[in-house]
PyMOL CGO cylinders between C-alpha atoms (Angstrom):
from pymol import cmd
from pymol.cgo import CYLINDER

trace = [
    CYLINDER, 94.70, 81.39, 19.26, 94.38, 80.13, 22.52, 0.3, 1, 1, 1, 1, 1, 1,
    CYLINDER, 94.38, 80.13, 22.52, 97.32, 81.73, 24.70, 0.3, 1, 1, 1, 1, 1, 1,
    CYLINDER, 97.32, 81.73, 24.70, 97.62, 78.92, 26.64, 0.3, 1, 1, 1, 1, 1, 1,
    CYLINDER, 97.62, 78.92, 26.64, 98.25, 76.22, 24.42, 0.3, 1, 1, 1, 1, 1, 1,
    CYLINDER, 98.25, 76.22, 24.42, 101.14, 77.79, 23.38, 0.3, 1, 1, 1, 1, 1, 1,
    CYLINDER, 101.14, 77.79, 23.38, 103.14, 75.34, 24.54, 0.3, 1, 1, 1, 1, 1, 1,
    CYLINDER, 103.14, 75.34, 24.54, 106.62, 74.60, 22.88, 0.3, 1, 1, 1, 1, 1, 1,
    CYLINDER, 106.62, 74.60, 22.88, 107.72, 77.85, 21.51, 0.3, 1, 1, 1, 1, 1, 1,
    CYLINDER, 107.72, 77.85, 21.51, 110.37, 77.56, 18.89, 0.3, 1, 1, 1, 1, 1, 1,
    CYLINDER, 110.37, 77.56, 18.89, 110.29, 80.78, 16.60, 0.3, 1, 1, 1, 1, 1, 1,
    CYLINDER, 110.29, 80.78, 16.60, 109.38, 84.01, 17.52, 0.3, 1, 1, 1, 1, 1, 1,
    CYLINDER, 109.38, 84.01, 17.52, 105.96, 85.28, 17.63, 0.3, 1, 1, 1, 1, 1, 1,
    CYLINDER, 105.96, 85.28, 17.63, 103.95, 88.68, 17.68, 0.3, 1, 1, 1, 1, 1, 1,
    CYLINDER, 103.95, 88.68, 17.68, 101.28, 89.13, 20.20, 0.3, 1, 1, 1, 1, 1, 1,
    CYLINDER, 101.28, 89.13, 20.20, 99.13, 92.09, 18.55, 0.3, 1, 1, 1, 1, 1, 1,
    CYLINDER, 99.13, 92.09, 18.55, 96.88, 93.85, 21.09, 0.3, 1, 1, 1, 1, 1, 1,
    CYLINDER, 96.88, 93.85, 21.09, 93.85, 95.65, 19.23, 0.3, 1, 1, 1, 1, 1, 1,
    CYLINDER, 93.85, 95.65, 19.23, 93.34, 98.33, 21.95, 0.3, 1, 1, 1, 1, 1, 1,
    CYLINDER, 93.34, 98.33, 21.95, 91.19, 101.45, 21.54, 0.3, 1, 1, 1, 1, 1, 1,
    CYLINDER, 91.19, 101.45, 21.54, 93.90, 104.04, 20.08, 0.3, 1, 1, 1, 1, 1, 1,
    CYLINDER, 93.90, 104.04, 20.08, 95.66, 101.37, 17.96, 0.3, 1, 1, 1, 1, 1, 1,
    CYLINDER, 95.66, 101.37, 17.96, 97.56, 98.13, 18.07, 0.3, 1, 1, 1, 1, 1, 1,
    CYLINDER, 97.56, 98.13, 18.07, 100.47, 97.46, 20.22, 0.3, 1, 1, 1, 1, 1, 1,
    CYLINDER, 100.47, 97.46, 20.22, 102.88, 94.97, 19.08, 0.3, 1, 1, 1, 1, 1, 1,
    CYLINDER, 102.88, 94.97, 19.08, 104.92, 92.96, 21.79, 0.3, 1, 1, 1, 1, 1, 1,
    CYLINDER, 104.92, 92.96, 21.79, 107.52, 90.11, 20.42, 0.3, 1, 1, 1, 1, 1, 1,
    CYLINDER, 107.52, 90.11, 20.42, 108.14, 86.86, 21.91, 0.3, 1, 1, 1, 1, 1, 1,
    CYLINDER, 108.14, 86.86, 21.91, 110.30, 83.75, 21.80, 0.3, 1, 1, 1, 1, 1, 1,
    CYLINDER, 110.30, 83.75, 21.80, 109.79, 81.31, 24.30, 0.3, 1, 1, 1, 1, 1, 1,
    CYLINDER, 109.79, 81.31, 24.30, 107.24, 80.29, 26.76, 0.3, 1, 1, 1, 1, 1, 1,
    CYLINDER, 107.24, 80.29, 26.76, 108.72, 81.97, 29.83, 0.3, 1, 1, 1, 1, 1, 1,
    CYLINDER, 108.72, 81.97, 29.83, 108.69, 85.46, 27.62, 0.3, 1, 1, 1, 1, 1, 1,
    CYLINDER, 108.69, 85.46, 27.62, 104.84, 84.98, 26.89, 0.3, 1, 1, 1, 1, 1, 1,
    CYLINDER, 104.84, 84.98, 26.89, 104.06, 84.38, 30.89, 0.3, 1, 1, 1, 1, 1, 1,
    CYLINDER, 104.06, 84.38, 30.89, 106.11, 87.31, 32.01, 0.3, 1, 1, 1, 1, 1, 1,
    CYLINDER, 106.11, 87.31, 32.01, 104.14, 89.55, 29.13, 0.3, 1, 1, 1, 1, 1, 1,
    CYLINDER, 104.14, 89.55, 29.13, 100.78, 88.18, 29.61, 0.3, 1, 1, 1, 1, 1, 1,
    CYLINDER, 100.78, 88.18, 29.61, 101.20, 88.69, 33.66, 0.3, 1, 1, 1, 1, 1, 1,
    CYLINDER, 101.20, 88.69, 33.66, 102.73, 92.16, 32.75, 0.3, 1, 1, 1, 1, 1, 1,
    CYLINDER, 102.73, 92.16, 32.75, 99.24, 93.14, 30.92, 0.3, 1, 1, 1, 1, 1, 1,
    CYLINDER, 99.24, 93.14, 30.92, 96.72, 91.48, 33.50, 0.3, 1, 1, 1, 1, 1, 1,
    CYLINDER, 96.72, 91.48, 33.50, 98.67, 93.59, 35.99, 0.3, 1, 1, 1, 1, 1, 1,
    CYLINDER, 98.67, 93.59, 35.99, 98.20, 96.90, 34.09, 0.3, 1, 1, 1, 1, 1, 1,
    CYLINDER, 98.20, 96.90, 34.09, 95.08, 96.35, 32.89, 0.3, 1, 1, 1, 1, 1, 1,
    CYLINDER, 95.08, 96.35, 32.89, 93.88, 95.28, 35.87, 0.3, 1, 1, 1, 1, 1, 1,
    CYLINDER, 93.88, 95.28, 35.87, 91.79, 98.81, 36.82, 0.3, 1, 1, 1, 1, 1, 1,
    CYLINDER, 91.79, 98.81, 36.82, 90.50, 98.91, 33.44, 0.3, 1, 1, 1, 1, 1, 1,
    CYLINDER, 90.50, 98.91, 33.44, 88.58, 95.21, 33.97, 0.3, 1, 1, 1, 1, 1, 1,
    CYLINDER, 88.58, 95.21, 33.97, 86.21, 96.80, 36.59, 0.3, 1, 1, 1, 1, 1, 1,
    CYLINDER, 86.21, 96.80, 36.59, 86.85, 93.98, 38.67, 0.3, 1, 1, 1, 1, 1, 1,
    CYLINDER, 86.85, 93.98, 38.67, 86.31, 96.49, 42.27, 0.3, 1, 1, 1, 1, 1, 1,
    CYLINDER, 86.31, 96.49, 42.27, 82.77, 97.49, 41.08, 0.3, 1, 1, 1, 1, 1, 1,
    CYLINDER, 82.77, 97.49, 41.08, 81.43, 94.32, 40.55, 0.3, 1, 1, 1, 1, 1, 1,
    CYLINDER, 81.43, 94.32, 40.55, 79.13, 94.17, 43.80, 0.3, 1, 1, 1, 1, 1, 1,
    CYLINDER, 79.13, 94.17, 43.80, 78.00, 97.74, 42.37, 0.3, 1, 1, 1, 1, 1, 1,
    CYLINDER, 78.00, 97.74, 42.37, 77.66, 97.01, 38.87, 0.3, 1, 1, 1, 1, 1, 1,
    CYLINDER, 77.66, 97.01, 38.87, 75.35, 93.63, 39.93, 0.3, 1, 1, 1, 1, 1, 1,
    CYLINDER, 75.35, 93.63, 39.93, 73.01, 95.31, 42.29, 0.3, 1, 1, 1, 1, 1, 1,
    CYLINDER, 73.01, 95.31, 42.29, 69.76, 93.92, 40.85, 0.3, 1, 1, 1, 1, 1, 1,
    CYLINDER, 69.76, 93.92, 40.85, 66.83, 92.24, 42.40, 0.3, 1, 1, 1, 1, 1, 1,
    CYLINDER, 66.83, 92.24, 42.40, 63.89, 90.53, 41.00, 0.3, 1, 1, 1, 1, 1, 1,
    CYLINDER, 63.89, 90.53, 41.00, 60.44, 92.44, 42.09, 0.3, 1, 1, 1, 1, 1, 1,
    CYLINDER, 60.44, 92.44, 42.09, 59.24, 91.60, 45.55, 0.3, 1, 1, 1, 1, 1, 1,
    CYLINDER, 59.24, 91.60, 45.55, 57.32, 87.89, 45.17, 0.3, 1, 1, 1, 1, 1, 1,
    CYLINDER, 57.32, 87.89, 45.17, 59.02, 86.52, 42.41, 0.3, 1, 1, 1, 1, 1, 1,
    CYLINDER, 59.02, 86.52, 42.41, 62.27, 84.24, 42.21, 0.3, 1, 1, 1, 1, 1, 1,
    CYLINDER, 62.27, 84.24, 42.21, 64.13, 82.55, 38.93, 0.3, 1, 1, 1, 1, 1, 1,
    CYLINDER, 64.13, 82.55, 38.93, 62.29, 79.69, 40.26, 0.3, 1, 1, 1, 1, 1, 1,
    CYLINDER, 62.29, 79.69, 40.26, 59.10, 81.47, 39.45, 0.3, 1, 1, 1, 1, 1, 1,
    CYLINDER, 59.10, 81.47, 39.45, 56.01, 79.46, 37.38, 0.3, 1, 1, 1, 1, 1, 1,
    CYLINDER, 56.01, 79.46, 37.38, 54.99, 82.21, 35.55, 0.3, 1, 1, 1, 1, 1, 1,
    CYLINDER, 54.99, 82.21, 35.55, 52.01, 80.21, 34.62, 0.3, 1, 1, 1, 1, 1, 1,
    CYLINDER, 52.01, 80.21, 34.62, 50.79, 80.85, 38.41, 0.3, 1, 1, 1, 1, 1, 1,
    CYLINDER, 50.79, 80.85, 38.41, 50.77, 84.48, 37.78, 0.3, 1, 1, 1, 1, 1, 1,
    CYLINDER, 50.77, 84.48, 37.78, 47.46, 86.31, 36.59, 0.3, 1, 1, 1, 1, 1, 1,
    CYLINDER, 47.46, 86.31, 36.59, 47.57, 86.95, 33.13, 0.3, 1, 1, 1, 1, 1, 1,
    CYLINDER, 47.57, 86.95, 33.13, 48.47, 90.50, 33.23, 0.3, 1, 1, 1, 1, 1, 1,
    CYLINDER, 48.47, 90.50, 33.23, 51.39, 89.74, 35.30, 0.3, 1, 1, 1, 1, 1, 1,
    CYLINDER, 51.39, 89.74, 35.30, 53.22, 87.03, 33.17, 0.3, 1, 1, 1, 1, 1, 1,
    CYLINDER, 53.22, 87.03, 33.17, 55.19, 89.13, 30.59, 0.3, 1, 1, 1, 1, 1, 1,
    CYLINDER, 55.19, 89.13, 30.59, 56.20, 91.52, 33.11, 0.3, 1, 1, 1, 1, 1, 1,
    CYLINDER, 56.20, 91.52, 33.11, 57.53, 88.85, 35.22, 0.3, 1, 1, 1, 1, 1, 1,
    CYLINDER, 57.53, 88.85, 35.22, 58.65, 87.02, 32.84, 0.3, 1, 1, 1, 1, 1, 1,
    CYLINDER, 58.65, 87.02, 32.84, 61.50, 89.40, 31.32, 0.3, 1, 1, 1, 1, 1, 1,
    CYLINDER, 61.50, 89.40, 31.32, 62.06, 90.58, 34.94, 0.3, 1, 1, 1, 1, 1, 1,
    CYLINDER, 62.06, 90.58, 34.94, 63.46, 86.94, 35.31, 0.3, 1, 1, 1, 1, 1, 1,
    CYLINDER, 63.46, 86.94, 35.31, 64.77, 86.42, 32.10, 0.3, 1, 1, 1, 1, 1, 1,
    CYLINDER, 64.77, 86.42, 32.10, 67.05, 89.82, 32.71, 0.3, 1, 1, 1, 1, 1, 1,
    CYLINDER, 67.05, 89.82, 32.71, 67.66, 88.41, 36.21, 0.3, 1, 1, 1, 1, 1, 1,
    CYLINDER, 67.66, 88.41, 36.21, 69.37, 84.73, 35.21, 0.3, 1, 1, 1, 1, 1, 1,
    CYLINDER, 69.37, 84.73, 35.21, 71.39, 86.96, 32.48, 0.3, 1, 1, 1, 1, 1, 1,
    CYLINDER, 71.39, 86.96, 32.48, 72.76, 89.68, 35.08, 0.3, 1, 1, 1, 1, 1, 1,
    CYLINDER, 72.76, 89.68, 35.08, 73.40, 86.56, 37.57, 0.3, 1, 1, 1, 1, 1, 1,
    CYLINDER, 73.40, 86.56, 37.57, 75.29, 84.89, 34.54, 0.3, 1, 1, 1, 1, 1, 1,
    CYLINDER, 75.29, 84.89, 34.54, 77.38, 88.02, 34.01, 0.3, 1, 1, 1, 1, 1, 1,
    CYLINDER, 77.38, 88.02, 34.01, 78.21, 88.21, 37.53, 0.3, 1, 1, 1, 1, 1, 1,
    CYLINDER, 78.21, 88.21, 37.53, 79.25, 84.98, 37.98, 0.3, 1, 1, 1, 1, 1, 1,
    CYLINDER, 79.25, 84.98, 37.98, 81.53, 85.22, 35.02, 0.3, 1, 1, 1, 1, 1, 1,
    CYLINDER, 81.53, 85.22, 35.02, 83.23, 88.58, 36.04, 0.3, 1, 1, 1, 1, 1, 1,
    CYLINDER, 83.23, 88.58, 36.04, 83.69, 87.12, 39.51, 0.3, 1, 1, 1, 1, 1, 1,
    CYLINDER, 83.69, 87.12, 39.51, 85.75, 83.48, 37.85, 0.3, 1, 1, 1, 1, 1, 1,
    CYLINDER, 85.75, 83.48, 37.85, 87.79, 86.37, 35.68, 0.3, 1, 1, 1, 1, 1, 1,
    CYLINDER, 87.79, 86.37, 35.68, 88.59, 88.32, 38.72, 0.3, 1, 1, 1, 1, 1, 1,
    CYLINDER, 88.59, 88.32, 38.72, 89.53, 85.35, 40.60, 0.3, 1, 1, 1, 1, 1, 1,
    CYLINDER, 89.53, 85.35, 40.60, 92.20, 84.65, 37.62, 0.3, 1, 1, 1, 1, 1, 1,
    CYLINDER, 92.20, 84.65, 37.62, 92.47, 88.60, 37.37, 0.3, 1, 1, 1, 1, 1, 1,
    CYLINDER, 92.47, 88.60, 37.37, 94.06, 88.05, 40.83, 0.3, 1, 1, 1, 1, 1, 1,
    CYLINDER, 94.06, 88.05, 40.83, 96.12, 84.59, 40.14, 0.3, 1, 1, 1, 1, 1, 1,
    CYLINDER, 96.12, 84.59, 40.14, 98.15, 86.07, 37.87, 0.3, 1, 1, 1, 1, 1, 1,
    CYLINDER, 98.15, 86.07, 37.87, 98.91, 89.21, 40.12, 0.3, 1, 1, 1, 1, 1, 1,
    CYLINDER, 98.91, 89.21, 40.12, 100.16, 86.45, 42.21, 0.3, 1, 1, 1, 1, 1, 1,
    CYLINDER, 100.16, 86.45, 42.21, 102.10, 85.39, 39.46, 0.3, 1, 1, 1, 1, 1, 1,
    CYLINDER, 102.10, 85.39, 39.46, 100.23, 82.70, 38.20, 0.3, 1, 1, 1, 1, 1, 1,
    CYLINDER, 100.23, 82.70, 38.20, 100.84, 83.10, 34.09, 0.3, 1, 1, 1, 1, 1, 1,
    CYLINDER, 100.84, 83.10, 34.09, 98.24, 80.30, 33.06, 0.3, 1, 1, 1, 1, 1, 1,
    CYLINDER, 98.24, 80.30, 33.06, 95.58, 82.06, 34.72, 0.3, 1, 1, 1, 1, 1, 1,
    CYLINDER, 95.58, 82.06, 34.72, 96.85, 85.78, 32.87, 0.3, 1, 1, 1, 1, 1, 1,
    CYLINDER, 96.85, 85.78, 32.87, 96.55, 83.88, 29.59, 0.3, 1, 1, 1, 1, 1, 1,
    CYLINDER, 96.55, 83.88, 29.59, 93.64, 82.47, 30.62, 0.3, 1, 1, 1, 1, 1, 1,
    CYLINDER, 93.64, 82.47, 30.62, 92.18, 85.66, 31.35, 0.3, 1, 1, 1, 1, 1, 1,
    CYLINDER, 92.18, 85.66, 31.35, 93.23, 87.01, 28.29, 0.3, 1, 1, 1, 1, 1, 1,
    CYLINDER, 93.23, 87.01, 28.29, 92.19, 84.72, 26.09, 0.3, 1, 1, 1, 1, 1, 1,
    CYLINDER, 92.19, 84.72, 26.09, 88.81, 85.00, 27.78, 0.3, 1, 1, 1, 1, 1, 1,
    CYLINDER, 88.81, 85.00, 27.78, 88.64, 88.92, 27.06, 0.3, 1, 1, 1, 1, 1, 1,
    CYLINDER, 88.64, 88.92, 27.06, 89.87, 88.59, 23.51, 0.3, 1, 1, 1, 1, 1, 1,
    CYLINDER, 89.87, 88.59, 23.51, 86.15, 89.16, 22.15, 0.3, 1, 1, 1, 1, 1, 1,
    CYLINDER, 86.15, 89.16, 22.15, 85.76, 92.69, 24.68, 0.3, 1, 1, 1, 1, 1, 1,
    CYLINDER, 85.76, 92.69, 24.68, 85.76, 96.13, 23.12, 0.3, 1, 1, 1, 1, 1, 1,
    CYLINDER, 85.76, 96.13, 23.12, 89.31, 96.77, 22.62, 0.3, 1, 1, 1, 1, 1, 1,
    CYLINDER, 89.31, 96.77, 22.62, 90.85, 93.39, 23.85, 0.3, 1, 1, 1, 1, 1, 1,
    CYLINDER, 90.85, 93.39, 23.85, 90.97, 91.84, 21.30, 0.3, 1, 1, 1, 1, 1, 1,
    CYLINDER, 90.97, 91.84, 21.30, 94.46, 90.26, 20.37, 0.3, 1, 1, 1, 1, 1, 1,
    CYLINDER, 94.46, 90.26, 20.37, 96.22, 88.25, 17.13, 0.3, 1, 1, 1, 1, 1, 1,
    CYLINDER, 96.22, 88.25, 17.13, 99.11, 86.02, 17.14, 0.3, 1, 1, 1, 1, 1, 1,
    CYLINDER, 99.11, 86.02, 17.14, 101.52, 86.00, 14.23, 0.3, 1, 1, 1, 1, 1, 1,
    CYLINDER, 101.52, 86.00, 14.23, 104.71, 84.81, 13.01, 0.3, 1, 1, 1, 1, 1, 1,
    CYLINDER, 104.71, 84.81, 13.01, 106.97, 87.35, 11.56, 0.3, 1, 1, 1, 1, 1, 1,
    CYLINDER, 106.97, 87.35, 11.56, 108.85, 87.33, 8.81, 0.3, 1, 1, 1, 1, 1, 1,
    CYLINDER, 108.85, 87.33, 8.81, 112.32, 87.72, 9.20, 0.3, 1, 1, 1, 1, 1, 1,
    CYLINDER, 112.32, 87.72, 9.20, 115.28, 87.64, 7.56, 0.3, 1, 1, 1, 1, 1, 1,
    CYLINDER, 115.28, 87.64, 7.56, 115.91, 84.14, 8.63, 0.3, 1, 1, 1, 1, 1, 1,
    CYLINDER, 115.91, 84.14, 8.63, 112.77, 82.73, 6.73, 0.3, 1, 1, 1, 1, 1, 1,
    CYLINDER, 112.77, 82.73, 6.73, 113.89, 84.29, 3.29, 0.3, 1, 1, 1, 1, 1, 1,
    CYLINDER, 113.89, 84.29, 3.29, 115.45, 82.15, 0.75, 0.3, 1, 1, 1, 1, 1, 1,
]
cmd.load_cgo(trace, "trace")
């Protein structure tokens, strides 16, 4: 479920993180509780996102002579496959990068206090190692006949 189209709250709800040494289980009842939490988790996961290596983590260049503009079909034969995948693994770091730089840039929204950007985030990261996170509805006594 998409965090932020959780938009008229009227029950409560259980956000359930699947982090690496178990789930943690954080209620919720309205829309201002779910802002405050997600904020509250962008800010302490925050280090664990990587966001200050990113520059150091993306330090890759494409061999002297060629660009992602490249015709590989200029290149002598031996050449092509070689350049080829040197490209190819170029356009996918730059993707990366570009990506980790947008969730850094909502990374530091919602340190400002911006709570659609945290769920935005959030919901972004659901399908990381260990990020992953489920929405229920309890039951409670309340919903028993």
């Amino acid at each position: 479920m998409d965090l932020n189209r959780m938009k008229n709250i009227d029950k409560t709800y259980i956000l359930i993180l699947n982090e690496k040494h178990g789930d943690e289980y954080f209620l919720f009842s309205s829309v201002e509780e779910l802002n405050k939490l997600c904020i509250h988790l962008v800010k302490r996961n925050y280090d664990q996102y990587y966001f200050n290596s990113i520059e150091k983590r993306y330090n890759f260049t494409l061999p002297e002579g060629l660009t992602e503009d490249t015709d590989i079909d200029t290149l002598p034969k031996y050449a092509q496959p070689g350049a080829a995948e040197a490209i190819s693994q170029y356009k996918r770091y730059m993707r990366e990068y570009e990506e980790e730089i947008y969730q850094k840039g909502l990374a530091d929204a919602a340190l400002e206090g911006d709570a659609n950007a945290a769920k935005l985030l959030i919901t972004l990261r659901r399908d990381y190692e260990y990020e992953g996170y489920e929405v229920k509805i309890p039951t409670t006594c309340d919903n028993l006949e």
